[in-house]
N, C-alpha and C positions, 0 to 999 in steps of 0.2 A: 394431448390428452393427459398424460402424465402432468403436466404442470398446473392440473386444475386443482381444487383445493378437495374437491367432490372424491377425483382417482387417489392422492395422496392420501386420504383417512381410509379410503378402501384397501389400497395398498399396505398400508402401515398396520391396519388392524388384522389384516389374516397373518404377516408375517410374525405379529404380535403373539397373537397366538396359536401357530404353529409353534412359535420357540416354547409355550408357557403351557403348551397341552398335549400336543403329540409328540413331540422330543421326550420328553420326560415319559409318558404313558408309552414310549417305544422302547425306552431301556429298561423299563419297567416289567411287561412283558418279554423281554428278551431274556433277562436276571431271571425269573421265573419258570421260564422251558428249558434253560442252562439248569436250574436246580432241580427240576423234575425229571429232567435229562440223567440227573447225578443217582438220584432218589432212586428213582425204577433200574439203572444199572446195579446198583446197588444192594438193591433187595435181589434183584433177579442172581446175582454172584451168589449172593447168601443162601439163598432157595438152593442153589445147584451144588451148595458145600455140605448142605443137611441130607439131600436127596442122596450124595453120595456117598455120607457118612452113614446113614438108615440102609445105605445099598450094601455097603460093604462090610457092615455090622453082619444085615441079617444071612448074609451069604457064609460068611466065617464062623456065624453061629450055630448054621445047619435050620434058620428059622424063613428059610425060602417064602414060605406062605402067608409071614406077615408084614411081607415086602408092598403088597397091596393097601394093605390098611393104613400100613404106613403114608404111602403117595397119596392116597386119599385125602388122608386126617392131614397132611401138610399141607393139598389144597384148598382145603377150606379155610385155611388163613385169608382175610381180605384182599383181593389184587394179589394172588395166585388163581393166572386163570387156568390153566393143563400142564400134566405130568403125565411121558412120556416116554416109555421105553420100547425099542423095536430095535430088529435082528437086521444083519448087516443085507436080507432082501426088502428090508423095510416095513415086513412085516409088525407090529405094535403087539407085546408081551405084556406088558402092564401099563396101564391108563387110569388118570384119576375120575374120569370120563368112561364106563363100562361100556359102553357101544363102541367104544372108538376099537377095542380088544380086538386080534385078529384081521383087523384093516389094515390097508396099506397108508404110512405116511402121507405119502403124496394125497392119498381121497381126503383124510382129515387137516392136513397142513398143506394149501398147495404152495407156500411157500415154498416148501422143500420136497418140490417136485422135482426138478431137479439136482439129484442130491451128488455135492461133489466134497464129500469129508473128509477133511485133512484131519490129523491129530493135534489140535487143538481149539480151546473152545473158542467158539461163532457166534458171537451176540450183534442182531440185527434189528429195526426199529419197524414194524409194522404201521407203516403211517395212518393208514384208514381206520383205523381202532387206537391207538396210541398203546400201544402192545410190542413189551420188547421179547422177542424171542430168542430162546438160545441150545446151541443145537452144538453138543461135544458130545469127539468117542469115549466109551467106558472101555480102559486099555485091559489089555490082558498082564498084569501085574504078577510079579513073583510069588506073592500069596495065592492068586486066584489059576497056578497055572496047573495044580495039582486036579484040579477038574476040568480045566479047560486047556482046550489043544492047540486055539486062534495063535496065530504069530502076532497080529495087532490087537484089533477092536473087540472083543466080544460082544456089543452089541452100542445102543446109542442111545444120548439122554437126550428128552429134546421138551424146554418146561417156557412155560411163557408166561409174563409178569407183567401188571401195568398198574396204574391209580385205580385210587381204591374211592368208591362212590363221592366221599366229600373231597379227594384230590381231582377226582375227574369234571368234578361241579364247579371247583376251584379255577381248575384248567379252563374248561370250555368257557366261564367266566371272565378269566385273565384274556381271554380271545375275542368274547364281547367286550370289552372295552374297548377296542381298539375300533370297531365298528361304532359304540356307541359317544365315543370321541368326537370320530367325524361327522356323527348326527350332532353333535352338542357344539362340533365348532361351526357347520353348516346354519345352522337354529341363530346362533352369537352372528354370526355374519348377516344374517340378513334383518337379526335385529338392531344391529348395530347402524346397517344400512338404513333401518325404517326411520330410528330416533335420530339419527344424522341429517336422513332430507328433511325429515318433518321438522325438526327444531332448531337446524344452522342453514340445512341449504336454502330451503325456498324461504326461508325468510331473509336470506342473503337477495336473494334473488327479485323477492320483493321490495328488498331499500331499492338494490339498482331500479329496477321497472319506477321506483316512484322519483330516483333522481333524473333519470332520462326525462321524466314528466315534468319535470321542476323545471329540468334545462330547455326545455321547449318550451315553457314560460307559463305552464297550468302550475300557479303559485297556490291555485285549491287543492293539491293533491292533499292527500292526508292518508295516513296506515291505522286501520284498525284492530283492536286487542282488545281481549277479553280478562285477561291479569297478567298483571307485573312479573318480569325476568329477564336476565340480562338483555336477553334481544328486543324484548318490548319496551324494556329503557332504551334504548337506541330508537326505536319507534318515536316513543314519545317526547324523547328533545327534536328528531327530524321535525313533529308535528309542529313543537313550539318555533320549529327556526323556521320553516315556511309560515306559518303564522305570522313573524316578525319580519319576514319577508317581504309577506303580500301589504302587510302595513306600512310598513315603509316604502315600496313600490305605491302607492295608495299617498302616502304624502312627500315621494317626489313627483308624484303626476299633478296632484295641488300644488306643490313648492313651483315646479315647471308651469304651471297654467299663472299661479300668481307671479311669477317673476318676468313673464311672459308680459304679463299684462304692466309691472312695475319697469321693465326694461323700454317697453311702448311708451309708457308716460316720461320716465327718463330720457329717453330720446328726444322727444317734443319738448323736454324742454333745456335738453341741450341744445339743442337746435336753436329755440326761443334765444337761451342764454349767448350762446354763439353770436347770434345777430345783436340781440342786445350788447355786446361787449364791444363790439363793433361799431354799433350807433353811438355807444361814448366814448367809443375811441379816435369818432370822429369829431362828437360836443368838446371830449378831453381836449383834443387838437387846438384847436377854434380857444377854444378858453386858455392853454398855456400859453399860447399866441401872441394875447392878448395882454396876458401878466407880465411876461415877457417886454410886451411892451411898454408896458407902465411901469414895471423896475427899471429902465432903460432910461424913461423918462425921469424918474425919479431922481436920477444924477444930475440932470438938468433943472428940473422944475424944483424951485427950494418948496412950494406947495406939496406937492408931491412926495419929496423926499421924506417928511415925516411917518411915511408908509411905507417906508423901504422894507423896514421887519417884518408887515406884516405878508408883503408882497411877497419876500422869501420862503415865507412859512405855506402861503396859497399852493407856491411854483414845488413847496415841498411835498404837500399833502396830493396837490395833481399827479406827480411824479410817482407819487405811493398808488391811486387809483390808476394811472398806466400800466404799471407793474402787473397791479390785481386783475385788470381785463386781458392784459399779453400771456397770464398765466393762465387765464381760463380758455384761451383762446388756441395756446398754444395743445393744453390741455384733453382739450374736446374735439382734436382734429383728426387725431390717429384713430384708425378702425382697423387695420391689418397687423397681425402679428409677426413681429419682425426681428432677428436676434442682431445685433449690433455691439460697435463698444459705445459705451456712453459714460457720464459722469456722474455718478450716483451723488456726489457732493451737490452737484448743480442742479439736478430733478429734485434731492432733499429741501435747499432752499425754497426753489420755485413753488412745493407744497407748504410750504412753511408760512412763505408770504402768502398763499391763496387762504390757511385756515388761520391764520393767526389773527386778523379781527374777529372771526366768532370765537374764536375762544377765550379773548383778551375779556369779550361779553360775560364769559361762564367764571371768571376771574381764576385761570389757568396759566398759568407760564407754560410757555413754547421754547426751548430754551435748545442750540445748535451749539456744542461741547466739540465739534468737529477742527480738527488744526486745517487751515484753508490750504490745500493744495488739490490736485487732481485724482479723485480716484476710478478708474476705469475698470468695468468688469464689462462682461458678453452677455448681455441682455435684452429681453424685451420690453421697450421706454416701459411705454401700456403696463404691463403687467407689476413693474418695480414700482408705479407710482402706485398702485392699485394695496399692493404689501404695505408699504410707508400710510399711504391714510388709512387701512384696515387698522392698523398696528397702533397709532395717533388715534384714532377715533375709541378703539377699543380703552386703552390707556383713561382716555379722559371719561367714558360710561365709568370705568370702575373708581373714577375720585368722586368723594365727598363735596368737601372743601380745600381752600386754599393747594389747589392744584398746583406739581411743578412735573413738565414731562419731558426728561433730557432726552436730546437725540447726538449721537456721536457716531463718527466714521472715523474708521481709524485702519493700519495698514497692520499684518502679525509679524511675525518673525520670519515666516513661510510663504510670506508673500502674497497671502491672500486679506480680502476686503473683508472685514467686519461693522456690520452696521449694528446699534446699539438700542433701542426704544425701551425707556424707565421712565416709572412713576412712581407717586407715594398714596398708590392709592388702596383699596380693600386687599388686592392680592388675590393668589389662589391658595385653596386646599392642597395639604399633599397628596391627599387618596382622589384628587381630579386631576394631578399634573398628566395622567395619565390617559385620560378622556378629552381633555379640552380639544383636540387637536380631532378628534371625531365627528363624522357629518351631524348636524341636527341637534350637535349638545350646547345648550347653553345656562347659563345660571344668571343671564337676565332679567329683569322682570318687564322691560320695557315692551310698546308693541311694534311692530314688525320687523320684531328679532325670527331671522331664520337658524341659527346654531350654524352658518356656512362660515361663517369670517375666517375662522383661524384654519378651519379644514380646507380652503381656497386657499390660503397664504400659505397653507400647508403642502399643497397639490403645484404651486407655482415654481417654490424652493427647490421642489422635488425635476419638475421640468428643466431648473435654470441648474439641477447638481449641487445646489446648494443646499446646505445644514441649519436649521433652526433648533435652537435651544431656549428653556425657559428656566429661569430662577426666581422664584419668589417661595415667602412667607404668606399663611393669614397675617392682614390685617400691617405689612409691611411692604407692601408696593409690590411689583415685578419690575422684571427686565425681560425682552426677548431681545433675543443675537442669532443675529442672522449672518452665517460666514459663507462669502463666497468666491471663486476661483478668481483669482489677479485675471482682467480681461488681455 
């Protein structure tokens, strides 16, 4: 669950803001009731330094009566709530509160029901009112003992103090926040959740559903959008690539249907050619045979002899048309693919001889740069002949005129076989060295170019472990090098 992408934004966005919203609004609040905490201690000290100094004024004054007016007029200061004095049965002597008069403590404060007073003052936090109360003896002091006869207390102060209307609005506000935080991270959370599914996830969800659809081979899927953003640019290249897709699925099903039918005809007349190379291999017969015999003759017969040369030349030109049917013959036989060692210098010639009269036609040099010794690699005949006439054929479409196409074999330093095919002819672009070698591309103009040649010889390399390279200029010929592992 955790490792989905859907739980990690949900995750990461509340811890997010828990550190950036509650953390801070909690020491915030806390700094606050520590200060209010200090505040109302504070006034409540001070209320109880006046209360005691108006107490003990009007008592040394002899002005007992305006003891009252006093605790009155000192509670009506803001956040002074009561002032209270009562005798040690608890009785209430003076009150800023005139009902309270003659009551017992306890009926009007049941805090201080019951009442365990030490001599010293008692400040306590009324939590249900945020009311600090404080409750000390009024001693029987050196001054006061000439009328009074108590050994301790003569009686008790007992005043209560809190926020004053804009501290208490202040307060209970600072207490809403904290409430209205988690309504405001709650709210963030599930808007965050909303914009999240609605604009990353199900559109995540819909590429998947339409690659699953692709990969089942409905190449019509397509995502639709109503405006542009980064996930509907993702939309709309998917669109353009199953597009290009189902188009090129669409002409390899024409390329396979025609190649189908071009490999049919080819066959018939391999086949054709086969037998035919054979019926002249048997006239060849028959007719060297015979040359044979008339040069033979010709040492003999002084008639004859005058035709010695030309006899030689017959017995030469037959020997070259042996060649050319043994080639085709040998050629045209193989259908199984098969890895082997073989002679790449030897399969080179063999093709060499089979095209070098049509191309001697198209006034091309054929030209074997190879030092004559053996080179052996691990290959399939079939498919290494198939690279060498791609490579030879492709060479000679791109010359003009006066054609020369070297072919060399040669051995590296590393032991491996590098075959070489150059010519002097158009060349490639440098912003296509890098497409030639892709299905379907071609910069022929001719017809029934499929764009397969190079991306076959491309595909066969790759089977045999071998490396193809291309060098060329516009308009200065190529080379392709083809290097492959010592067999």
């Amino acid at each position: 669950m955790i490792h989905s992408v859907k739980s990690k934004y949900i995750l990461f966005s509340v811890l997010l803001i828990l550190l950036t919203t509650i953390i801070p609004i909690y020491f915030l609040v806390s700094q606050l009731k520590s200060n209010f905490k200090e505040r109302s201690n504070l006034m409540l000290n001070t209320t109880i330094d006046v209360v005691r100094y108006s107490l003990k004024f009007s008592m040394l004054s002899g002005k007992q009566n305006d003891l009252e007016n006093i605790i009155r007029e000192i509670s009506k200061k803001e956040g002074v709530y009561n002032i209270r004095i009562f005798d040690k049965n608890g009785t209430i002597k003076y009150s800023s509160d005139s009902k309270d008069l003659n009551k017992k403590i306890g009926q009007v404060a049941k805090e201080h029901v019951n009442l365990n007073i030490e001599a010293i003052r008692n400040i306590q936090k009324i939590e249900t009112d945020n009311v600090y109360s404080s409750l000390e003896p009024l001693n029987n002091e050196g001054v006061c003992q000439n009328c009074h006869k108590e050994k301790r207390a003569i009686a008790y102060l007992d005043i209560n103090t809190g926020f004053t209307n804009s501290e208490n609005n202040f307060y209970t506000g600072s207490t809403h926040m904290i409430f209205l935080a988690w309504g405001f991270i709650i709210v963030l959370i599930i808007g965050l959740y909303i914009i999240f599914d609605k604009n990353i996830y199900r559109p995540i969800q819909k590429i998947n559903s339409a690659i699953k659809d692709v990969e089942e081979g409905k190449l019509n899927t397509k995502l639709d959008y109503k405006f542009e953003n980064e996930i509907t640019s993702v939309y709309k290249h998917f669109n353009e690539m199953t597009e290009k897709l189902e188009s090129s699925l669409e002409k390899i099903e024409q390329l396979h249907y025609d190649e189908l039918q071009r490999v049919n005809r080819l066959k018939t007349i391999g086949e054709l050619t086969s037998q035919t190379a054979h019926e002249i291999n048997n006239h060849i017969a028959i007719i060297m045979s015979r040359t044979e015999y008339l040069e033979l003759e010709s040492e003999k017969d002084i008639q004859l002899s005058k035709y010695k040369d030309d006899l030689k030349s017959l017995l030469k030109q037959i020997n070259n048309i042996s060649a050319i049917t043994k080639n085709i013959l040998k050629y045209s036989k193989k259908d199984t693919k098969e890895f082997k060692e073989i002679d790449l210098l030897e399969i080179t010639d063999g093709i060499i001889q089979l095209v070098k009269p049509v191309f001697k036609k198209k006034n091309i040099q054929l030209i074997n740069k190879s030092v004559p010794k053996k080179y052996f690699i691990q290959a399939d005949e079939l498919q290494i002949k198939q690279i060498i006439t791609n490579l030879i054929n492709n060479s000679a479409d791109a010359i003009t005129k006066n054609g020369v196409i070297e072919i060399s074999i040669e051995e590296n330093t590393e032991g491996q076989i590098v075959l070489s095919v150059k010519d002097n002819g158009q060349g490639i672009k440098q912003e296509l060295k890098e497409e030639i070698f892709s299905p379907f591309f071609t910069t022929k103009n001719l017809e029934n170019r499929t764009g397969l040649g190079l991306y076959i010889i491309k595909k066969i390399c790759d089977s045999h472990k071998a490396k193809i390279e291309v060098i060329s200029k516009e308009n200065k010929g190529a080379s392709f090098i083809i290097t492959f592992n010592k067999g």
